[in-house]
C-alpha positions as CSV (number, residue, x, y, z in Angstrom):
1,X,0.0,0.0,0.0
2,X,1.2,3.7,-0.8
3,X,2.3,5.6,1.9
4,X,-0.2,8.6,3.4
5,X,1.2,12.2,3.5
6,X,-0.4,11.9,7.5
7,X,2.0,10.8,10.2
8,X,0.8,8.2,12.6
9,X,-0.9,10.2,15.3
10,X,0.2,9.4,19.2
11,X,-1.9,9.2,22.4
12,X,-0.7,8.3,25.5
13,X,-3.1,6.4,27.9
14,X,-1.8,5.4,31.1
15,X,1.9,5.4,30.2
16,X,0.7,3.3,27.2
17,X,2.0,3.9,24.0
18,X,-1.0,3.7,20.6
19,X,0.2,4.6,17.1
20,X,-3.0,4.9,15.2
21,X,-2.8,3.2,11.4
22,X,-2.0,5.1,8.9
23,X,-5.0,6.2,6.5
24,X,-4.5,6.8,3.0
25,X,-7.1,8.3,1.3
26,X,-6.2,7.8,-2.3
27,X,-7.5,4.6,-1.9
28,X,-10.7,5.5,0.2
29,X,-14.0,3.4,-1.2
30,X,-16.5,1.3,0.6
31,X,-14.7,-1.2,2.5
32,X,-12.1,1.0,3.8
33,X,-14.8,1.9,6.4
34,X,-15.6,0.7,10.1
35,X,-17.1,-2.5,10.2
36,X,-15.8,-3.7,6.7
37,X,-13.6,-6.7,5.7
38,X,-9.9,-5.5,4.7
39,X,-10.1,-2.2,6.5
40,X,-7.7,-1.4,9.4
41,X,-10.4,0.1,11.0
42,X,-13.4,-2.6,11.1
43,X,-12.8,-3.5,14.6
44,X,-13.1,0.0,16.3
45,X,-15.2,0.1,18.8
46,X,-16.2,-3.4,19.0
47,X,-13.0,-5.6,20.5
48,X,-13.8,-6.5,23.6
49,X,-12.4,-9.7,25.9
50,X,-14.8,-11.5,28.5
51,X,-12.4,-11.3,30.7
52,X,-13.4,-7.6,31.4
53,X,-17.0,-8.8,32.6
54,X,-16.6,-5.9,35.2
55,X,-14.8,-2.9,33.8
56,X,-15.2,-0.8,30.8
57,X,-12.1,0.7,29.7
58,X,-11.1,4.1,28.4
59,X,-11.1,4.8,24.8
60,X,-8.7,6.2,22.5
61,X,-10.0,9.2,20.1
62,X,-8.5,10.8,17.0
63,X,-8.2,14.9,17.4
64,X,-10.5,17.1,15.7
65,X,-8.3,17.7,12.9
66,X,-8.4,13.8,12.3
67,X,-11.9,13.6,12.1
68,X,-11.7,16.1,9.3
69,X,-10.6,13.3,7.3
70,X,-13.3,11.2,7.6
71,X,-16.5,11.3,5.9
72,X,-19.9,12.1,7.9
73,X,-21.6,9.1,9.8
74,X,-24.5,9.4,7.3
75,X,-22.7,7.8,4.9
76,X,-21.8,4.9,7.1
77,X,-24.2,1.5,6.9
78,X,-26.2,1.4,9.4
79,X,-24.6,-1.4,11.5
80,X,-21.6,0.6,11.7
81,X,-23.3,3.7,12.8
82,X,-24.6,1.0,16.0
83,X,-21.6,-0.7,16.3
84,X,-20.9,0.2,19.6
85,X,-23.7,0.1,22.4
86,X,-21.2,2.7,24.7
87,X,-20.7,5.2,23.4
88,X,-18.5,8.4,24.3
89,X,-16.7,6.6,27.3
90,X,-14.0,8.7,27.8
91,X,-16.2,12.1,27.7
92,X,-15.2,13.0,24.4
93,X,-18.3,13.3,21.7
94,X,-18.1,15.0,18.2
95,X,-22.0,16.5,17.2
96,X,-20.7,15.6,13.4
97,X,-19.3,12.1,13.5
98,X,-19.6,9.0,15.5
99,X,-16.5,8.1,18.1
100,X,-13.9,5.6,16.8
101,X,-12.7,3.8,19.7
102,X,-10.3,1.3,20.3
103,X,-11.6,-1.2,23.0
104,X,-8.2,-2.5,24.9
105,X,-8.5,-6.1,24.3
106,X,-6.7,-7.2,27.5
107,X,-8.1,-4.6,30.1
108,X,-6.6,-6.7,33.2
109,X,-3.4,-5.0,32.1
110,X,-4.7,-1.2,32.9
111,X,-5.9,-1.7,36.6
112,X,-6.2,1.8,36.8
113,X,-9.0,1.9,34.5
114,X,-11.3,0.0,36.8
115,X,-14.5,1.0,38.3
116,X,-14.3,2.0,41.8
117,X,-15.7,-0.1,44.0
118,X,-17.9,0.1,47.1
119,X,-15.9,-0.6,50.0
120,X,-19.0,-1.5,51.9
121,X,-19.0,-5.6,51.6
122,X,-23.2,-5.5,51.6
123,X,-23.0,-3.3,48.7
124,X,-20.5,-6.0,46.5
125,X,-22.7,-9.3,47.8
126,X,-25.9,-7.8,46.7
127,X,-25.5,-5.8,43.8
128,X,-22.7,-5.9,40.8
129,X,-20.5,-3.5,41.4
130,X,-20.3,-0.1,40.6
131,X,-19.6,0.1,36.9
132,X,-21.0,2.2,33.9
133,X,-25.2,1.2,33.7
134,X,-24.6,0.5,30.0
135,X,-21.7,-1.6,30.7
136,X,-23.9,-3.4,32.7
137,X,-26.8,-3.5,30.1
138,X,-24.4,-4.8,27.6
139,X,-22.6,-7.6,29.6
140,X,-26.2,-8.7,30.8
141,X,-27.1,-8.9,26.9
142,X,-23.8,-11.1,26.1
143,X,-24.5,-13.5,29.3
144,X,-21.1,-12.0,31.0
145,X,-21.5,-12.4,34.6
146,X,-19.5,-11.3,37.9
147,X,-17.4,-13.4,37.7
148,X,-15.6,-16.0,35.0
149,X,-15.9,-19.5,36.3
150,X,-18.5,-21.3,38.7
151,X,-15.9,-22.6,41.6
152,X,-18.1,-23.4,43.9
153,X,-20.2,-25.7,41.1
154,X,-16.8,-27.1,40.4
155,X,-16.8,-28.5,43.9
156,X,-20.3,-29.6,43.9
157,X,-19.8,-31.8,41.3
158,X,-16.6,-33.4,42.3
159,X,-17.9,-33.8,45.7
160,X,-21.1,-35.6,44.7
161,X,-19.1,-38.0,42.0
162,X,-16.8,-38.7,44.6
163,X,-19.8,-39.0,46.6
164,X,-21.7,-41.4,44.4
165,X,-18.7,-43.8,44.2
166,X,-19.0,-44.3,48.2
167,X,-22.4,-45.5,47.7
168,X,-21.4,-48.2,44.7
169,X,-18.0,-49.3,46.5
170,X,-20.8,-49.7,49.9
171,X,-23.5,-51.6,47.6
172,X,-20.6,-54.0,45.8
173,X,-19.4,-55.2,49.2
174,X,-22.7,-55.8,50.5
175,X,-24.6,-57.2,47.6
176,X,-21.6,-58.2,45.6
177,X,-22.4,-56.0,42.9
178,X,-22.4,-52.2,42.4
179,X,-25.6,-51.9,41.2
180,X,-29.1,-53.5,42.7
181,X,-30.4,-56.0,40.5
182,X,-31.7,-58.5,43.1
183,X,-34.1,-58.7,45.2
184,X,-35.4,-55.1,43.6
185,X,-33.9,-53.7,40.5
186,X,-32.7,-49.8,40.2
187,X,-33.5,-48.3,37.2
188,X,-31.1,-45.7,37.7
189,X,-28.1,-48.4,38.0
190,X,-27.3,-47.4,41.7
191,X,-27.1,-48.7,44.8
192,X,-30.1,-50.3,46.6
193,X,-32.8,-48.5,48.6
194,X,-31.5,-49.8,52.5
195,X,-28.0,-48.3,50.9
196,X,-29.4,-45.2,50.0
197,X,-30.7,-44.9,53.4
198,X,-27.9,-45.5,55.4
199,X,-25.6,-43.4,53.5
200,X,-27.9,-40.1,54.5
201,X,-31.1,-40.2,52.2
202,X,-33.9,-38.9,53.1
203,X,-36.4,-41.4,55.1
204,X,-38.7,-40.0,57.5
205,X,-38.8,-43.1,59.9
206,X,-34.7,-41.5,60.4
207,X,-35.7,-38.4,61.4
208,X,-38.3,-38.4,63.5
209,X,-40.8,-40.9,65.0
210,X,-43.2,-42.0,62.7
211,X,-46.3,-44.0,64.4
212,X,-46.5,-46.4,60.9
213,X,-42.7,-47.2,60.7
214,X,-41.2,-47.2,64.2
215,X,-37.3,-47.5,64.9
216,X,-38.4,-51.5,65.9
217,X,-40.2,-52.0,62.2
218,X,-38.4,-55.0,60.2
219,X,-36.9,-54.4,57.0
220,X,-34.5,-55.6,54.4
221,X,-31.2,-55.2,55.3
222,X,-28.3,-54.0,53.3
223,X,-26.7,-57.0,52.1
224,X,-30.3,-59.0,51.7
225,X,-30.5,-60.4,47.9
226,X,-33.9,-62.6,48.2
227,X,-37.2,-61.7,47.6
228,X,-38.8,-62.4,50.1
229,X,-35.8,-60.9,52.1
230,X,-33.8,-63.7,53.9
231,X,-31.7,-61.3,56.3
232,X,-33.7,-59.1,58.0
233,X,-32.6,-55.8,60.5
234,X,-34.7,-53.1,62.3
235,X,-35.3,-49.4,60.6
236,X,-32.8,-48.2,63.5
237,X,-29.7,-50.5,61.9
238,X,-30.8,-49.4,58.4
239,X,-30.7,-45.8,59.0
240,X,-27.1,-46.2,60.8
241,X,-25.0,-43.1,62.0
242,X,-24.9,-44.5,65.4
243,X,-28.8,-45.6,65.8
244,X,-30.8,-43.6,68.1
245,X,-29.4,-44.5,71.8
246,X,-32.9,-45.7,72.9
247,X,-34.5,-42.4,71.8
248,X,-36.9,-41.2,69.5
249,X,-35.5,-40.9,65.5
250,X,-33.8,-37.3,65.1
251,X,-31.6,-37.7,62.5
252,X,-32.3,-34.0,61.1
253,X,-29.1,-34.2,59.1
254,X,-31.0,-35.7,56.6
255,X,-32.6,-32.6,55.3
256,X,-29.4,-31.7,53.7
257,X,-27.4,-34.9,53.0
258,X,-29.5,-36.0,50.1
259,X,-28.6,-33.4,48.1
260,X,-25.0,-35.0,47.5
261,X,-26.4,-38.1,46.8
262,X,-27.7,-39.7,43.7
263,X,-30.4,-42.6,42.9
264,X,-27.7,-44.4,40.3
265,X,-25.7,-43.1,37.3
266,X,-28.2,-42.2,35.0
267,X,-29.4,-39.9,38.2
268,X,-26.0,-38.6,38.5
269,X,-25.6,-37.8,34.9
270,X,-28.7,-35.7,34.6
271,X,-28.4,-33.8,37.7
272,X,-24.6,-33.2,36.6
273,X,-25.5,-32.1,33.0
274,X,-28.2,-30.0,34.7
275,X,-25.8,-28.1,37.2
276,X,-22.6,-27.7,35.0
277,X,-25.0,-26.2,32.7
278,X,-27.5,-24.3,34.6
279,X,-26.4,-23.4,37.8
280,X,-22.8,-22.7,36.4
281,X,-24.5,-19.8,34.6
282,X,-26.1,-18.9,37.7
283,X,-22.9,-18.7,39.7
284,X,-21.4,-16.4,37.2
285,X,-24.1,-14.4,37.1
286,X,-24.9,-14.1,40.7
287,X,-21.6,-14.2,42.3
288,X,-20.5,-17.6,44.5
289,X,-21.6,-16.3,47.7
290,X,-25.1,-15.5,46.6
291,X,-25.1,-18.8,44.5
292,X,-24.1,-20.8,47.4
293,X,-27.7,-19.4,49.8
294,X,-29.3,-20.1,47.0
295,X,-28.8,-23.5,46.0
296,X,-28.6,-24.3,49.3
297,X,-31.4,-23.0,50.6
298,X,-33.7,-24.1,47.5
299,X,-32.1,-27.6,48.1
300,X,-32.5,-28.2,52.1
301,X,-36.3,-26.5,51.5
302,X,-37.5,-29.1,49.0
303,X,-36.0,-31.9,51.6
304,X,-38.4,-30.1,53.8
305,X,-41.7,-29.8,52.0
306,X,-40.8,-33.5,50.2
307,X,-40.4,-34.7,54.0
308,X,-44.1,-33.0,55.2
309,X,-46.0,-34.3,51.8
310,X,-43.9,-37.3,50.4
311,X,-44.9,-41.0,51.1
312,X,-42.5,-41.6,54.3
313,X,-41.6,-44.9,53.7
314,X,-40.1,-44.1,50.2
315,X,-36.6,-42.4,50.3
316,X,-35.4,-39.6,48.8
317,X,-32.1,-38.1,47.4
318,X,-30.8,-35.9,44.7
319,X,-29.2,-32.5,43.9
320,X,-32.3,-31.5,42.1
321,X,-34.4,-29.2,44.2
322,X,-31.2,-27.7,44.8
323,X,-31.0,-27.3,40.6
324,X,-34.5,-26.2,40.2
325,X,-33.7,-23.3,43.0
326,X,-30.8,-22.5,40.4
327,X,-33.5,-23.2,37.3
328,X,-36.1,-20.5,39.2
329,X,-33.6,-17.8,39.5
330,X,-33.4,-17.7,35.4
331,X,-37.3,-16.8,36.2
332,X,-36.1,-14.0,38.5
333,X,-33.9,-13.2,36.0
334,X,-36.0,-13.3,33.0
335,X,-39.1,-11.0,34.5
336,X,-36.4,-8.2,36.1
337,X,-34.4,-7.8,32.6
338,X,-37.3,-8.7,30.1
339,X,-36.3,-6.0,27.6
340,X,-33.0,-7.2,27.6
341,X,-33.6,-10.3,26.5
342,X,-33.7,-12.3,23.2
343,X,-37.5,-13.0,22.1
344,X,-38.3,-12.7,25.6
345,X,-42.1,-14.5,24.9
346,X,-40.1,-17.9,23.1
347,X,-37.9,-17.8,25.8
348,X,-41.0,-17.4,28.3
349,X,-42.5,-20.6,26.6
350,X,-39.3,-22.9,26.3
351,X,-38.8,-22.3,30.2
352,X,-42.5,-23.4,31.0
353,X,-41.5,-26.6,28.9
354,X,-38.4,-27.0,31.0
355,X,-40.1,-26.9,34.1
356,X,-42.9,-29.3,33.0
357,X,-40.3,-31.6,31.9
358,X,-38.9,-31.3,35.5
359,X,-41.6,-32.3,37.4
360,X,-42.4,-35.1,34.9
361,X,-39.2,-36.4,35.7
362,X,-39.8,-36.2,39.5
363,X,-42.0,-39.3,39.3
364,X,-39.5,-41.3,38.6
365,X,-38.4,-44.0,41.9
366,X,-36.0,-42.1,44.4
367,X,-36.6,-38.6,42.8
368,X,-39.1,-36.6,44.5
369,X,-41.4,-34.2,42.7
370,X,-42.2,-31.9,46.3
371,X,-38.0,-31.9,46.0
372,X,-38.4,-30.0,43.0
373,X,-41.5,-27.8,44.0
374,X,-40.4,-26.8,46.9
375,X,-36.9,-26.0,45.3
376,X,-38.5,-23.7,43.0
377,X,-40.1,-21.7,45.2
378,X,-37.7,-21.2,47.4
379,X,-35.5,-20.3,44.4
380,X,-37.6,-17.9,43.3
381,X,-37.8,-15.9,47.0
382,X,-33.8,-16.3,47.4
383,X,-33.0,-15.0,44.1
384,X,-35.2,-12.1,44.2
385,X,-32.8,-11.3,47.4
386,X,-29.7,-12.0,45.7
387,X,-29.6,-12.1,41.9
388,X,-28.2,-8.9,40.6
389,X,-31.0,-7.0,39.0
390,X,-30.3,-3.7,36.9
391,X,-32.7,-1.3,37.3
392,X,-32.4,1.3,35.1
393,X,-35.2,3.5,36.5
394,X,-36.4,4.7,39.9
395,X,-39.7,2.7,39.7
396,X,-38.3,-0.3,38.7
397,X,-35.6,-0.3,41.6
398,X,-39.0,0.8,43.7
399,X,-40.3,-2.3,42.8
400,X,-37.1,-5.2,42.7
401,X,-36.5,-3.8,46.5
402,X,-40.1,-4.0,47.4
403,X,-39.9,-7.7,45.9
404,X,-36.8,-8.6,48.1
405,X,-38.4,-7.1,51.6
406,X,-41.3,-9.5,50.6
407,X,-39.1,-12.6,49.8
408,X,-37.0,-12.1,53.3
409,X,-39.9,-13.1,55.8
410,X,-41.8,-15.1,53.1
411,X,-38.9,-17.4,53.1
412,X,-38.2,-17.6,57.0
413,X,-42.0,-18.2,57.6
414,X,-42.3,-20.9,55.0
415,X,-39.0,-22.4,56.4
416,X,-40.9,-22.8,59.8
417,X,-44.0,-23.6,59.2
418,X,-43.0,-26.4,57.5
419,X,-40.3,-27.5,59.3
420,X,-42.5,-27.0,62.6
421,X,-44.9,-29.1,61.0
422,X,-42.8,-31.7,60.2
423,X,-41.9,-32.7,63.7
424,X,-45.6,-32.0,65.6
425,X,-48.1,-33.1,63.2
426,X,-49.6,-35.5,60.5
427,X,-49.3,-34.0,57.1
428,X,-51.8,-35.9,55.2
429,X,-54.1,-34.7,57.7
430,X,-54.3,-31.3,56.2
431,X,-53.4,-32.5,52.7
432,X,-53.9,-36.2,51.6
433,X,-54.0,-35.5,48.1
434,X,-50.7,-33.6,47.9
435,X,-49.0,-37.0,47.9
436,X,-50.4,-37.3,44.2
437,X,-48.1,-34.4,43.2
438,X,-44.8,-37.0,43.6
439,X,-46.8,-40.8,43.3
440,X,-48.4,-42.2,40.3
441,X,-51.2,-44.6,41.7
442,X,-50.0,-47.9,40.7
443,X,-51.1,-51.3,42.7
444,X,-47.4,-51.8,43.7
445,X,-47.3,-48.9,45.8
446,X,-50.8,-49.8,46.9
447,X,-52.0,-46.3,45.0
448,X,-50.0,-44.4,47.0
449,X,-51.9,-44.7,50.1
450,X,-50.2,-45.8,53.6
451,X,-46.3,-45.6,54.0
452,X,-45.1,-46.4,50.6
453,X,-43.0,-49.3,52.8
454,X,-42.9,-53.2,52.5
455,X,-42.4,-54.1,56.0
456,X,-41.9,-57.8,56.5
């Protein structure tokens, strides 16, 4: 290319050197403009790394005589003319022509252009920093979050594989096998259902004392292969940890311990998919220590509402009202930031699919639907709390804040009612058809009336 009679023009940023290209306009034509193939200039404005999900950094501009030079934004194509959705960062705007800017690709090498920061540590838990509102809007369209990678459902997941090994490496040296073919088979390849129990599932006769399954009730033990079972033990060995010392069930731990444990692989693998997936997202979005309330939260609640409503002789594990508190918080998220969204209505629809899906699947043995449910809802008041919501108005921030002081006591109420009512009174006395809502009436499980329990 011929040389230009124009000397590269300097700017110093930061003790940052920046030579801008050399323009030559004897050779000026239609795709030596922004946003073109070929031209030196088609980037402007538009390089940007995902690293910088937090920070927006300062642009470089051309001097007034340099804009001289180029011709008026009206005769730019129109995607050129919105190729940047921030505009004017650095203060400097032109009434004539549209900023060029060059977006440092690396900003992690400027600290000094990042956004200050609140130094109150309420401030950076709840919200997402303070940073330019459009910045915000943008990174919200592209799916950047707060932070880069989900840690905390990196742990999660290695915790419950490592997790779900215990349980086959318990069910092999009982049964001989990893996997409970005989006396009952497990469709999801795991362990068996007395294994499942004594690792930490969810079993009401564990927990408290339950007049139709006391501690002294017979059952099959671990290592029992025959149908009808040949070795038989009492609830109280089953459930394990120490038994109960002569006192009534209260093994209360079992609200939460279910949620790192899995039915069998194919159990494992969906719940997996499901949180690498989903909740990752989530994480990035919301931050890890918001993520971590509400996953756990949404988890140990559908324990509790699945333990109230749930046949009680039928166990219970799973990560997945844990997931579907992650899978409620994309609600949250999709009602605060409608307009930002893509096709918000066809996104509206695919999610009500999702979640029909979801509590289709929580029929299947082991899984429990009120696990699900009562994850949800609790996702949805715990994300309200937490999920970073930009409100670009004064009404709308009216409104997300008057939504969170709700959620607050809705949540603590709903966590005592139900947990109050778990331990003082019958359930299906106030609801007997809610068991409907997790049980499909079959004669094997007697159409889920009674326990749910073969006692022998």
């Amino acid at each position: 290319m011929a040389t230009s009679g124009y000397q590269d023009h300097h700017v110093d940023h930061f003790g940052d050197s920046f030579h801008a290209p050399q323009y030559q306009p004897t050779e000026y034509g239609k795709n030596d403009y922004l946003g073109v193939e070929g031209n030196p200039y088609s980037d402007l404005g538009r390089s940007r790394s995902q690293n910088s999900d937090r920070y927006l950094t300062p642009s470089h501009h051309l001097t007034q005589s340099e804009y001289s030079q180029y011709p008026s934004q009206t005769h730019l194509p129109e995607d050129a003319q919105d190729a940047s959705l921030v505009k004017n960062a650095a203060g400097f705007s032109h009434s004539k022509y549209q900023d060029l800017e060059y977006a440092d690709p690396n900003p992690n090498d400027h600290p000094q252009t990042r956004a200050p920061e609140s130094s109150n540590p309420l401030t950076k838990f709840l919200a997402s920093g303070k940073y330019p509102l459009e910045q915000r809007i943008e990174d919200k369209k592209r799916g950047i979050g707060r932070q880069r990678h989900p840690f905390v459902v990196y742990l999660l997941t290695v915790v419950m594989i490592a997790v779900f090994i215990y349980e086959l490496v318990l069910n092999a040296r009982e049964q001989g096998n990893p996997f409970s073919f005989k006396p009952v088979v497990n469709p999801m390849l795991g362990p068996s259902s007395p294994a499942l129990i004594h690792v930490g599932a969810r079993f009401p006769p564990c927990m408290k004392f339950v007049e139709a399954v006391p501690p002294t009730t017979n059952f099959a033990c671990m290592n029992n292969t025959a149908l009808p079972p040949d070795r038989i033990c009492t609830v109280e060995e089953v459930c394990g940890f120490g038994g109960f010392h002569g006192k009534n069930p209260n093994q209360s731990f079992r609200f939460i311990t279910p949620i790192f444990l899995h039915a069998g692989i194919i159990h494992l693998l969906l719940n997996m998919l499901a949180q690498y997936t989903l909740s990752g997202q989530i994480e990035r979005e919301m931050g890890s220590g918001g993520f971590i309330i509400t996953y756990f939260a949404a988890g140990i609640f559908g324990n509790v509402l699945g333990g109230n409503f749930s046949l009680v002789g039928v166990p219970s594990v799973g990560a997945s009202g844990a997931i579907f508190g992650t899978l409620a918080v994309t609600w949250v998220d999709l009602f605060a930031h409608w307009k930002y969204h893509y096709r918000p209505v066809r996104r509206l629809i695919f999610m009500i699919i999702e979640l029909l899906i979801g509590i289709a699947i929580g029929y299947i043995p082991y899984v429990d639907n009120f696990a699900h449910i009562g994850g949800f809802v609790m996702g949805l008041l715990i994300g309200v709390i937490f999920y970073p919501v930009i409100s670009t108005t004064k009404r709308h921030r009216l409104i997300t804040w008057g939504f969170r002081l709700a959620a607050i006591p809705l949540a603590i109420i709903l966590y005592v009612v139900l947990i109050r009512n778990f331990y003082t009174s019958d359930p299906y006395a106030a609801c007997s058809g809610c068991r409907y809502l997790s049980c499909i009436p079959t004669k094997a499980n007697n159409h889920c009336q009674g326990t749910g329990l073969t006692t022998f």
